[in-house]
C-alpha positions in Angstrom: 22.3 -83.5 183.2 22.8 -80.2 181.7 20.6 -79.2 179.1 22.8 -78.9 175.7 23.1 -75.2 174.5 21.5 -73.6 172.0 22.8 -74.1 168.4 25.2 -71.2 167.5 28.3 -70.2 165.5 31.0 -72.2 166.7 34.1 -70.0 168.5 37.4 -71.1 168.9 36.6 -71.4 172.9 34.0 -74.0 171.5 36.4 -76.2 170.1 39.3 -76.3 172.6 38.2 -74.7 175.9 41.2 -75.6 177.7 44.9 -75.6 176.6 47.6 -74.2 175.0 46.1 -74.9 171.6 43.5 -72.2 171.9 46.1 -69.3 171.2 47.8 -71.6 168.3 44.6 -72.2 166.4 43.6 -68.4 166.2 46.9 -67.6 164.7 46.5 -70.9 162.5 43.2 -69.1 161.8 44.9 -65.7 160.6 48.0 -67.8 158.8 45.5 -70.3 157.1 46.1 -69.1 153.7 49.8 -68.8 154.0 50.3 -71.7 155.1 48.6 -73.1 152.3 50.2 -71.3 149.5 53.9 -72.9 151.8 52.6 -76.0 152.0 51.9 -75.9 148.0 55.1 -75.2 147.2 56.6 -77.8 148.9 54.4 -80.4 147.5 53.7 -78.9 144.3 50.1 -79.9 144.7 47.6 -77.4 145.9 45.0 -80.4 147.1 47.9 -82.5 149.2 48.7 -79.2 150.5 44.7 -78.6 151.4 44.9 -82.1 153.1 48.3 -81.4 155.2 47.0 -78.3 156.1 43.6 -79.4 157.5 45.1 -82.0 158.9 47.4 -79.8 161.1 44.5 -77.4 161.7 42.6 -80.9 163.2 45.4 -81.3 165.3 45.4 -78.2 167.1 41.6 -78.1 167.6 41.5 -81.1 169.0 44.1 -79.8 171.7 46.6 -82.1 170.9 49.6 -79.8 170.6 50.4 -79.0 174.3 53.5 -76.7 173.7 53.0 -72.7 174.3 55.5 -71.7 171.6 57.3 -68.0 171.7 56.7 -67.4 168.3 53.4 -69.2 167.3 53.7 -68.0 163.6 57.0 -70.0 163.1 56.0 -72.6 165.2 53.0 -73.6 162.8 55.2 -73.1 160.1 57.9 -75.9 161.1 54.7 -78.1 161.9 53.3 -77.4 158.5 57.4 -78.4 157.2 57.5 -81.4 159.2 54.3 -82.5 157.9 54.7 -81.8 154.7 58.2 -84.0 154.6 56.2 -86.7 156.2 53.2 -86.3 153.5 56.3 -86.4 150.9 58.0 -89.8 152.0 54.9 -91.7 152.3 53.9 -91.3 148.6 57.6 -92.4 148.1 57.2 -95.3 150.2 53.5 -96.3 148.5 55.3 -95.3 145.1 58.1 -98.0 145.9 56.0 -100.8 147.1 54.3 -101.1 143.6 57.3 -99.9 141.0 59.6 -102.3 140.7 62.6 -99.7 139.5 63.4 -96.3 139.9 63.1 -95.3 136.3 59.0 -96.9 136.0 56.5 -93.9 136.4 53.0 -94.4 137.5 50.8 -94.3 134.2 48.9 -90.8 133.7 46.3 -90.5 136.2 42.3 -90.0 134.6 42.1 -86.1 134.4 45.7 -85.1 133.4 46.6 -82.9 131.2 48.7 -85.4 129.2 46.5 -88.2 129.0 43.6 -88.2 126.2 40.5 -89.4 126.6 41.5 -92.7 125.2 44.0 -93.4 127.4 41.3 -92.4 130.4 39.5 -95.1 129.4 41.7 -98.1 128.7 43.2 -96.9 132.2 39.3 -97.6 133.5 39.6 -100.7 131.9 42.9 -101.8 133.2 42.1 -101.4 136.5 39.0 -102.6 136.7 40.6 -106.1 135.3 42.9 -106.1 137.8 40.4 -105.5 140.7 38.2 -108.0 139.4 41.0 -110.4 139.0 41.6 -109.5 143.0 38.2 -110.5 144.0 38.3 -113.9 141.8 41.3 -114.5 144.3 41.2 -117.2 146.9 40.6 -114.7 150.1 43.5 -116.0 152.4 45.3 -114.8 149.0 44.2 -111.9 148.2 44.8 -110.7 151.8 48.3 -111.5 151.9 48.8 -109.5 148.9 47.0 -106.6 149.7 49.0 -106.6 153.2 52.4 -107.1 151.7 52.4 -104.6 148.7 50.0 -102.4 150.1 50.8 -102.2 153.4 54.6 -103.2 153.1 54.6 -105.6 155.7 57.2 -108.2 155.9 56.8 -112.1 154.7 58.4 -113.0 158.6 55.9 -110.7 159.7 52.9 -112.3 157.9 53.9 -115.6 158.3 53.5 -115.5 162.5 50.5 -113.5 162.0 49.2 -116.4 159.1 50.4 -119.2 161.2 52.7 -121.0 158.0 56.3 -120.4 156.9 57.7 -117.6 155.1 58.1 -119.9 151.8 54.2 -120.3 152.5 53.7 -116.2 152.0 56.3 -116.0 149.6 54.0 -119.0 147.0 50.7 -117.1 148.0 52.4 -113.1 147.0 53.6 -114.7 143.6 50.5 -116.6 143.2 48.4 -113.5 143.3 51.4 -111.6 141.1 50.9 -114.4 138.2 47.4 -114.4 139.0 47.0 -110.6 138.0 49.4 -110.5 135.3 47.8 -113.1 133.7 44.5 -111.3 134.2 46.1 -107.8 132.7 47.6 -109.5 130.2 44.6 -111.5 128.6 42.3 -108.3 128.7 45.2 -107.2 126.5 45.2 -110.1 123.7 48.8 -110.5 124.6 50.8 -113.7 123.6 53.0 -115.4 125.9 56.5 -113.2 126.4 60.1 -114.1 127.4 61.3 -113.3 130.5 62.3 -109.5 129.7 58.8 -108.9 128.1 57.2 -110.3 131.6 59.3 -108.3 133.6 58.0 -105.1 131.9 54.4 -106.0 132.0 55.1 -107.1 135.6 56.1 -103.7 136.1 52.9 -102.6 134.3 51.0 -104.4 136.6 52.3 -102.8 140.1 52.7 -99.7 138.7 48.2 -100.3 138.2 48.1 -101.4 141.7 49.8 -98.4 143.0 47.2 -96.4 141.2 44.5 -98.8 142.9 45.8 -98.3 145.9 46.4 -94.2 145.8 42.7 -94.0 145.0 43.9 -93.1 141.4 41.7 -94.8 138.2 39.4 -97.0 139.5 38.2 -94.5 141.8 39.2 -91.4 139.2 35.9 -89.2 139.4 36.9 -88.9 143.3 40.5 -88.0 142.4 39.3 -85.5 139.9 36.4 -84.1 142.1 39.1 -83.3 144.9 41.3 -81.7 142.5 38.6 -79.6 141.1 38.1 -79.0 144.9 38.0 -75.5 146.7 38.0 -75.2 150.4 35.3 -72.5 151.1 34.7 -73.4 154.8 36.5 -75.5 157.3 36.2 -76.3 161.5 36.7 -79.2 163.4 35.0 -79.4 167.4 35.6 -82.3 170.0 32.6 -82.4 172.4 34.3 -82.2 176.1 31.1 -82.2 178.0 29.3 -85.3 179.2 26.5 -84.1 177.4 25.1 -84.2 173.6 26.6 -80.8 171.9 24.6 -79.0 168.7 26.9 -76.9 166.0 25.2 -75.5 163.0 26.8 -76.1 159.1 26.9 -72.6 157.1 24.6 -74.7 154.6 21.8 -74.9 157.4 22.7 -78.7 158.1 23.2 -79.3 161.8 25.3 -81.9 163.6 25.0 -83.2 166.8 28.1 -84.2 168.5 28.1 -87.3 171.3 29.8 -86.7 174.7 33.6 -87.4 174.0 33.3 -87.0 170.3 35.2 -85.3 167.8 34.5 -84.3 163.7 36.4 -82.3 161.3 34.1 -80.6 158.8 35.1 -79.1 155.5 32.7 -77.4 152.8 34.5 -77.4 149.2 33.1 -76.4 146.2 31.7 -79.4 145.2 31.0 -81.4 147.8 30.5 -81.2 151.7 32.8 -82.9 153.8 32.7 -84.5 157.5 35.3 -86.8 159.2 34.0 -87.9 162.4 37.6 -88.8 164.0 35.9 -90.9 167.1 32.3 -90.7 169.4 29.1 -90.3 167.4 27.1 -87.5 165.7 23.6 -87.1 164.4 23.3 -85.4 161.0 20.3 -83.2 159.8 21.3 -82.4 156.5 19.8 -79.5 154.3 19.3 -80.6 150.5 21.6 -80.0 148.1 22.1 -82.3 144.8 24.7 -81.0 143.0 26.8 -80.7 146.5 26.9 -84.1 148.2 27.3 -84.7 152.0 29.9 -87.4 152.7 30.4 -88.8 156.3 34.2 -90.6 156.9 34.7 -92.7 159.3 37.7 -95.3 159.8 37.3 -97.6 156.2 33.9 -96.7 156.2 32.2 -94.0 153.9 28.5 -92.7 153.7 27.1 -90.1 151.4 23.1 -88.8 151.3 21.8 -85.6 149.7 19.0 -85.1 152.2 18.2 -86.8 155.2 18.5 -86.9 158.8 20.5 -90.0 160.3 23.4 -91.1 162.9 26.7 -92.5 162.9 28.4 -94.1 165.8 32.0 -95.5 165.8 33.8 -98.3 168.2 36.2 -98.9 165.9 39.9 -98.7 167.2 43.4 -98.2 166.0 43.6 -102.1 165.6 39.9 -102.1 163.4 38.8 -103.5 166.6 34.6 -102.6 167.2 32.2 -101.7 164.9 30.8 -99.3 163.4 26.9 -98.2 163.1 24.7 -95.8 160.6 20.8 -95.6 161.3 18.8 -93.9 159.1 15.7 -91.8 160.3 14.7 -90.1 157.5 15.5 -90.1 153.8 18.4 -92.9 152.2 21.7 -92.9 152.5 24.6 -95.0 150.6 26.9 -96.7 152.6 30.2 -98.1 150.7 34.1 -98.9 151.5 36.6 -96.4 151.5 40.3 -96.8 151.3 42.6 -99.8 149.9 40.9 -101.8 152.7 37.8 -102.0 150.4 39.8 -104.7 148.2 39.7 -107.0 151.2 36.7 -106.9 152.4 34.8 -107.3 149.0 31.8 -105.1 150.3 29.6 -103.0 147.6 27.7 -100.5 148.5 24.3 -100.7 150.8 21.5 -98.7 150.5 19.6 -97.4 153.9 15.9 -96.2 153.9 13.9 -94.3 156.7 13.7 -96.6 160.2 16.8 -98.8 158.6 20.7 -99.6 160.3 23.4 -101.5 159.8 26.7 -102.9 162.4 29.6 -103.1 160.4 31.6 -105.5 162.2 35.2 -106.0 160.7 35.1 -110.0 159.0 31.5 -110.1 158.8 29.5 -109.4 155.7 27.6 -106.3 155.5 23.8 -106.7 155.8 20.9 -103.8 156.4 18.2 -104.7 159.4 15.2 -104.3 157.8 12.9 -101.2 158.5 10.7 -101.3 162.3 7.8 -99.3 162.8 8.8 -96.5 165.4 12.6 -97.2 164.6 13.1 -93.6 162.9 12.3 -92.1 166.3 14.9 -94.1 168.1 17.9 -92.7 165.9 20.4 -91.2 168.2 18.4 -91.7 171.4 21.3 -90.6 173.3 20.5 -86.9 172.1 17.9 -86.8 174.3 19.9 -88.1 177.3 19.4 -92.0 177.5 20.3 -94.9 175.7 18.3 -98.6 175.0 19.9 -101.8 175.3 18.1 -105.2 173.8 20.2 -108.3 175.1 23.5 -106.5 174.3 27.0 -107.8 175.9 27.8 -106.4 179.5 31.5 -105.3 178.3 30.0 -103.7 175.4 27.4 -101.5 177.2 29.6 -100.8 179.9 32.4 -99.5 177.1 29.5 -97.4 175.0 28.4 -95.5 178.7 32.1 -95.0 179.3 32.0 -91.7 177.9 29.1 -90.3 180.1 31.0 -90.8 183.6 34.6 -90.2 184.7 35.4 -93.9 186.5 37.1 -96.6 185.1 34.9 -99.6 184.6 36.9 -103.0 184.2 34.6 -106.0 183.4 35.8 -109.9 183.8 35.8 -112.0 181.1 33.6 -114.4 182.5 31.0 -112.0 182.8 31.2 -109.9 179.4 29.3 -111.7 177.5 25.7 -111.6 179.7 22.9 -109.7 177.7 21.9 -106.2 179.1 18.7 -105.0 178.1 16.8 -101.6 179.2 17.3 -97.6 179.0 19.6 -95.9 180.7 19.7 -92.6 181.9 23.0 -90.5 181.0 23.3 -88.3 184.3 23.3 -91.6 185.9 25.5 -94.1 184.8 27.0 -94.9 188.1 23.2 -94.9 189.4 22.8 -98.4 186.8 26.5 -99.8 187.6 25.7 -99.9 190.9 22.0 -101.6 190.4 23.7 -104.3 187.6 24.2 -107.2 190.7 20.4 -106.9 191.3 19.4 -107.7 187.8 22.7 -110.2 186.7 25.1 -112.8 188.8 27.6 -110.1 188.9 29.4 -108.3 191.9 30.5 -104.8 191.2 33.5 -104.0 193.5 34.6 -100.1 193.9 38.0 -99.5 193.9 40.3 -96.8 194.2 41.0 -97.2 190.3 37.5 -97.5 189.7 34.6 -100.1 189.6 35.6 -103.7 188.7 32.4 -106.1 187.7 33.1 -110.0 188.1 31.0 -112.8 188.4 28.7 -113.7 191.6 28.5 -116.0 193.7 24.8 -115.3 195.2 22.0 -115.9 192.4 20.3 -113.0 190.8 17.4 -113.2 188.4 18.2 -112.6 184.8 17.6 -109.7 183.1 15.4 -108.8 180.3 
């Protein structure tokens, strides 16, 4: 295996090596700050615009835009258009899902201009009603609810997804509704109203969830911090290589990429900023109080001020996987990000030196306590191997996947047979080959790649 190379400035050939993107990015590079001051107008808000614009600078150093444009400047400029529209219509559609008629506004969000300090807090206090009347819902409930007015998907949809009738999703949507207007309504002193005065707090009431749900209130000091926010440094690299890839952070923090992985980084004026968009990365982070580092990943958010740990995500489109943090020196705070948070019910965890947690989608968050040596086994595949202790088949096979170029297709019958042991990176295909001499497993190698099934000649077990 190739030795990783030493830790320097990132390049724009660092970040897409191959591809037409590499010509697009530099001129996105030069254009940056016209494009945000486009993108403003359009949106009339200079932090959406920050986010559309990242988020199209992402896209092209990632090497996902293939085309080789005549004119790049324009080019980046319709994508920054398109985006913006698209940016536009989805805070309509979140908009309509909660207000229940065109002329009901969102109340004032915490930090507007027009909005006093008591009405800050009674918003605070509004919203923390309603998200505590969530939680006291029953969780089959509360989940339906979230899913139909959050995510706008259809009662017929639901209902096959729930296994009951659409009348069935239909009783459980109102019976969160009544559930939360009563909830709003008593932290209010209110007496029982007709049906026009119940409409209008209805209306109340979703136009609180949007705000739940658009990060705005309950999670207001994040909504202000981002738009007291300045962008002072940005980059995002994908790790091609089959190897473990070093970048260095402007603040003298360092991140270690995985093979196949890929993180956007963003230093604002407050706080620093890394979105690891798939893979793993290691973190050495250089201390800095009053300027937090926060780690995104899927619904998944962890924030430290000075410490050295890991992140690795499995987590798919479908929220499929898990997701892991391991601490090895120093504590880090691990909470829910997103609307998703409501479902899960999670609060944040606290990690110390030697300490991880698997966040597994439907299972309860729990820390493993702190081993002796752990800390030293953070990120092992840095060094160019990984451990296994009793660990599924299909699962170790999928985590090596990105350290080889052949397929790997494992049988169902098989998947679940514990692996345990290290395994060397540069040879992957070395320990697929030696797996039917440890399980009862043949591994058959195909033109599409190896297939592992079950065996019909006894092998000892392994581990």
């Amino acid at each position: 295996m190739n030795p990783p190379a030493p830790c320097t400035a990132p390049t724009t050939a660092d970040v897409s090596p191959n591809g037409a993107s590499d010509g697009l990015l530099a001129v996105f590079q030069h254009q940056y700050g016209a494009l945000l001051r486009y993108v403003a107008r359009r949106l009339g808000n200079g932090d959406d615009a920050q986010e559309v614009v990242q988020e199209l600078g992402a896209r092209l150093s990632l090497g996902t835009e293939q085309t080789r444009p005549d004119n790049p400047r324009a080019y980046l400029f319709a994508m920054a258009h398109n985006m913006a529209a698209d940016h536009l219509r989805q805070l309509q559609r979140k908009r309509q899902l909660f207000v229940a008629h065109a002329g009901d506004a969102l109340p004032e969000p915490e930090g507007h201009a027009s909005a006093d300090t008591l009405d800050r807090h009674l918003h605070r206090e509004a919203l923390r009603e309603v998200a505590l009347a969530l939680h006291a819902l029953p969780e089959r409930t509360r989940e339906i609810f979230l899913l139909s007015r959050a995510e706008g998907i259809g009662h017929d949809e639901l209902a096959v997804r729930y296994g009951v009738t659409r009348s069935t999703i239909e009783r459980e949507v109102i019976r969160a509704t009544d559930r939360l207007h009563n909830a709003l309504g008593h932290w209010r002193g209110d007496a029982p109203a007709g049906l026009a005065e119940r409409g209008r707090k209805r209306r109340s009431l979703q136009a609180l969830l949007g705000m739940l749900v658009l990060g705005v209130g309950a999670g207001g000091a994040a909504w202000q911090a981002q738009r007291e926010s300045r962008v002072e440094w940005r980059q995002a690299w994908r790790n091609p290589q089959r190897w473990a890839q070093p970048y260095g952070l402007p603040d003298g923090s360092q991140i270690v990429l995985d093979a196949g992985s890929a993180a956007e980084i963003v230093f604002e004026a407050g706080r620093r900023h890394v979105r690891l968009l798939r893979g793993s990365a290691w973190f050495d982070v250089a201390h800095a109080p009053e300027r937090p580092f926060v780690v995104d990943m899927a619904d998944v958010r962890v924030t430290v001020l000075g410490t050295r740990f890991a992140v690795e995500s499995e987590r798919t489109a479908q929220d499929d996987g898990w997701i892991e943090v391991h601490v090895a020196a120093g504590r880090v705070a691990v909470t829910p990000r997103g609307w998703r948070a409501w479902l899960s019910g999670e609060r944040e965890v606290v990690l110390g030196a030697a300490q991880r947690m698997r966040i597994v989608p439907g299972l309860p968050w729990q820390a493993a306590p702190a081993q002796a040596g752990a800390a030293e086994e953070v990120a092992p595949w840095r060094n160019g191997r990984i451990g296994f202790s009793r660990v599924p088949l299909k699962e170790a096979v999928q985590r090596l996947a990105r350290y080889h170029d052949r397929s790997v297709q494992v049988d169902e019958t098989v998947a679940a047979l514990p692996v345990s042991g290290d395994v060397r990176l540069d040879r992957v295909e070395d320990w697929l080959r030696a797996l039917p001499a440890a399980l009862p497993v043949e591994l058959r190698d195909t033109a599409a790649g190896f297939f592992i099934d079950a065996s019909t000649i006894p092998a000892r077990p392994l581990g």
